[in-house]
Phi, psi and omega in degrees: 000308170322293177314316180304312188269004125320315186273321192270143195319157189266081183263162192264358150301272185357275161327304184296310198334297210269015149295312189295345167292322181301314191267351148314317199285281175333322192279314191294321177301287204290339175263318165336297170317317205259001175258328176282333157302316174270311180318300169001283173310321177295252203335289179125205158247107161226166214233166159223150198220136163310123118344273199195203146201135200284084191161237180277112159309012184257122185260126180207114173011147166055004143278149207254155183233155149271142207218131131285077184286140191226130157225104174067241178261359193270141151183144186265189175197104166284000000 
């Protein structure tokens, strides 16, 4: 919107717009922001931490592993 009303001539509606596209633009940032924190917050962490690896240690560009996840009674096998 900003750009659009940038390109048409500078008449002072032009001018009213793109302030209210800014600050719109800004208000729309800022409740992201405070939506994305709390999802944040809900969601948690998660973390992982390597072992090991079982067989042969050489690890090389374009192999593939089987990974096994354990969170609490859930678990998985990728």
């Amino acid at each position: 919107m900003v750009r659009a009303y940038s390109a048409s001539p500078g008449s002072r509606e032009a001018r009213e717009s793109m302030t209210e596209a800014g600050k719109g633009y800004k208000e729309y940032t800022e409740n992201m922001c405070v939506l994305e924190n709390e999802i944040e917050n809900q969601l948690g962490e998660f973390r992982i931490k390597m072992k090991g690896l079982a067989g042969f240690a050489r690890l090389c560009a374009g192999d593939q592993y089987e990974i096994f996840m354990n969170y609490g009674r859930q678990r998985w096998n990728a």
